[in-house]
N, C-alpha and C positions, 0 to 999 in steps of 0.2 A: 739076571735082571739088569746087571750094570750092560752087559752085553747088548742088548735091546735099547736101552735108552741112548748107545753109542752110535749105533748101526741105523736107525729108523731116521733120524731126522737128514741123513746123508743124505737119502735117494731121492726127496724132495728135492734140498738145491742142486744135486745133478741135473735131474730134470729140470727145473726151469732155469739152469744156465743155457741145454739146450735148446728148450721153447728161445727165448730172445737168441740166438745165433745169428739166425739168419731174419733181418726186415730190408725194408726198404733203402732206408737210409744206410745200413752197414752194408747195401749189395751198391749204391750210391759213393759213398768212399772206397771200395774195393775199384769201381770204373775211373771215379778221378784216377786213382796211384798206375792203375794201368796207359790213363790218354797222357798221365805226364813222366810216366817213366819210358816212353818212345821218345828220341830223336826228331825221326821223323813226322811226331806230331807239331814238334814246335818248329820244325823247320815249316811246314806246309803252312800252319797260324800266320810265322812273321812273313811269310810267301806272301798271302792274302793282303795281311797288312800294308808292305809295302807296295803289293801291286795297286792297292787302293789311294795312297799318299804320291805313289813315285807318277802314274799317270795323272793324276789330277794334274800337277807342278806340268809334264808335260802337254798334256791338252791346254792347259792355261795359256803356256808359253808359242804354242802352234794358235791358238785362236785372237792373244792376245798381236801377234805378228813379230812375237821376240826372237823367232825361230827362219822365217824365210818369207819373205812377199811383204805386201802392203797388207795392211788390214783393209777387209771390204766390210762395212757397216751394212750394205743392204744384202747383201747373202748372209749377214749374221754369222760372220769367219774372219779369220787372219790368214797367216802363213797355213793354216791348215787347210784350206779351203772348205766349201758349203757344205760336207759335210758336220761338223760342228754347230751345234743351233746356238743361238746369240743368250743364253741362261747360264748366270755362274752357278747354279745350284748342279744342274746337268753338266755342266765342265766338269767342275769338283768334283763329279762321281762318274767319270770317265773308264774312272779302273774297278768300275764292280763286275763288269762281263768279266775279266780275267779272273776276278778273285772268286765268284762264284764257279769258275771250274775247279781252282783249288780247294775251297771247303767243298766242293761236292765229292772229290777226290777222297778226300780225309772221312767226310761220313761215311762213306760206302765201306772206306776200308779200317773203319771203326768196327765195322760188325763182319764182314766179307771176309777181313785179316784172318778172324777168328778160325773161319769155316777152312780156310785154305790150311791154317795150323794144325788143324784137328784141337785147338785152345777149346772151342768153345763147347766140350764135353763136361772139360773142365766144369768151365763156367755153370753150367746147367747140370752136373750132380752135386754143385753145392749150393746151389739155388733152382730145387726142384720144378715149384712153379713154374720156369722160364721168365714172367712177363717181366716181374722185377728187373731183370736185368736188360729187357729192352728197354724199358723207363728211366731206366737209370746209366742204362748210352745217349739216350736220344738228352735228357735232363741235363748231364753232365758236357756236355760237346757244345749244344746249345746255350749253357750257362756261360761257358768259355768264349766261344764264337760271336756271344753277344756285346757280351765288356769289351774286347778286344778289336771289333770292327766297330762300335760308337764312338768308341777313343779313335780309331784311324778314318773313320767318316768328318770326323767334328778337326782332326787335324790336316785332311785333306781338303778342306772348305775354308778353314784358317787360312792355309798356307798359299791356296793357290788366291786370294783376293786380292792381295798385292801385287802379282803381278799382272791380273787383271787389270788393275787399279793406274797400271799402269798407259792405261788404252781407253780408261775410263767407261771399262767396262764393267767394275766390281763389285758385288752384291755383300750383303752381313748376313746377319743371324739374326735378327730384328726383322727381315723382309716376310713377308708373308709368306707362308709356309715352307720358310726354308729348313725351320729345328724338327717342324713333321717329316718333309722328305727324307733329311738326314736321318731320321732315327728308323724311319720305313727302309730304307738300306741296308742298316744294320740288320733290321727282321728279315728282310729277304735271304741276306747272308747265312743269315744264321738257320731260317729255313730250307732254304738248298743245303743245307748240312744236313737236318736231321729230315730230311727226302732220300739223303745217301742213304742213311741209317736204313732207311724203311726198304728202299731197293735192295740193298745190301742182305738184307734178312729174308727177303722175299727170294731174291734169287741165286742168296747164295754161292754168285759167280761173281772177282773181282772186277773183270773183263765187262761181264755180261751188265752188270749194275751200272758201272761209269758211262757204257753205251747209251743204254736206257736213259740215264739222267740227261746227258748232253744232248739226245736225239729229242726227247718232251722240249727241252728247254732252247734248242740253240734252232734246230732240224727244223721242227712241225710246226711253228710258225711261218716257215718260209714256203715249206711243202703248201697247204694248204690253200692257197692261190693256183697251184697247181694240178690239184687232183677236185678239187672241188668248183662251181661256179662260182661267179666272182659276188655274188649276192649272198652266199652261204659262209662261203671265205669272210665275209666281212665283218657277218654276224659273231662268227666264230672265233676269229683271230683275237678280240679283246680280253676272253676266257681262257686263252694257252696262258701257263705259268709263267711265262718268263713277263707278257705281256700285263699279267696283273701284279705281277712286281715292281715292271713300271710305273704302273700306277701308282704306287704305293709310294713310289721313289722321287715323283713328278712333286715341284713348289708351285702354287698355282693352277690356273684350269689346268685340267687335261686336254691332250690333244682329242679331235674327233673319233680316233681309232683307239681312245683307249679308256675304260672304265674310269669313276670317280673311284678318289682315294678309300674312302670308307667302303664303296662295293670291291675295290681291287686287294685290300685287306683278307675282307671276307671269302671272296674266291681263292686267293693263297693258302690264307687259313685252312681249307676246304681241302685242297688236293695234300696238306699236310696231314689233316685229322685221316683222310680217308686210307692215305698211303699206309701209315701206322697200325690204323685199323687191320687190314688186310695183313701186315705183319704179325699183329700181333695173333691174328687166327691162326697163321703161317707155322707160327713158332708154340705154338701150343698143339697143333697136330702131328707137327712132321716128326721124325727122327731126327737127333743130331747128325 
């Protein structure tokens, strides 16, 4: 009898220790302790970060004409010439093309690493399901990716007005739509991260995903003029991702060739929901 009333109540709390094991949020802290116990993720972060702060300071100083030449007001340039358009908001985020190749670098090889390890057997027989653990790469990189490029968005738009200011060229954070742009930057950033993610899992090739991303993002806006008429092209071009990131990223009108902020939102938005999508079918079919 004593034996029974000793033995019976056990196998209950075994079991529901192992019911809660595995959720969301503990397969969520299992991916943070992995992106920050890498090196190399924090090297790639302060990458991004400084490439975003350190060209701003230099596009300032080439447009401002602290750097080489006169300043010329009607080309909207300095020492850098006409390539540079006459907007501190777009000076100030000079260095998101480079830092978008580093967090695209770090998503891909957020999930890609795995595959090349054989890690991500691991990962996936101890979180059966699989999806949890795409959720909670893409969550966790994203959460990072965000904080960290708004703080170097807002400190590269800081840093470079003064010397604007110097040519009295210099914009604030009070100027219409400059706090939208800057934080549209941030989201771009952070999106080109978790599009690694999704490539990454989709093609499970390190190589083959960084291709893919920089070929959508850098390539097929420029191709497209090329292979297409130039009426189609036209249509077309304001829909590529890098293009409605732009947007997102622009104070003020938009240029002719490029979607309104809230539609360039939305289209980014779009290629990130759908990319994931397709991942996430990816990874619930395939084999490890």
């Amino acid at each position: 009898m004593s034996t029974t009333t000793q033995t019976t109540p056990s196998a209950p709390r075994h079991a529901s220790r192992g019911d809660v094991r595995v959720n969301q949020w503990r397969v969520v802290v299992s991916e943070w302790i992995k992106l920050r116990s890498l090196r190399s993720t924090l090297y790639l972060l302060l990458g991004a970060a400084a490439a975003v702060i350190g060209f701003a300071l230099l596009a300032s100083a080439a447009v401002s004409g602290q750097i080489e030449g006169p300043r010329d007001r009607e080309q909207g340039a300095g020492g850098g010439g006409p390539g540079f358009a006459f907007d501190p908001t777009s000076i100030s985020l000079s260095g998101v093309m480079l830092a978008q190749m580093i967090i695209g670098v770090l998503g891909v090889l957020v999930m890609s690493g795995e595959y090349s390890t054989g890690m991500i057997r691991s990962s996936l027989s101890a979180v059966p399901k699989r999806l949890p653990v795409l959720w909670a790469k893409a969550l966790v990189l994203s959460g990072v990716t965000l904080v960290l490029m708004l703080l170097a968005v807002f400190i590269a738009f800081l840093a470079s007005q003064p010397i604007l200011a110097g040519a009295d060229m210099d914009g604030a954070l009070t100027d219409e739509g400059v706090v939208t742009a800057l934080i549209g930057a941030a989201f771009y950033l952070t999106g080109v991260g978790v599009l690694g993610i999704a490539l990454g899992a989709l093609l499970r090739n390190t190589a083959g995903a960084i291709t893919t991303l920089f070929a959508a993002l850098l390539v097929a806006p420029g191709l497209l003029g090329l292979v297409l008429p130039t009426d189609w092209a036209e249509s077309m071009s304001p829909y590529m991702p890098s293009n409605a990131g732009q947007a997102i990223m622009s104070a003020g009108d938009n240029s002719p060739g490029l979607l309104d902020t809230a539609a360039g939102l939305a289209v980014f938005s779009g290629y990130i929901i759908v990319l994931l999508a397709a991942a996430a079918f990816a990874l619930t079919r395939r084999d490890a």
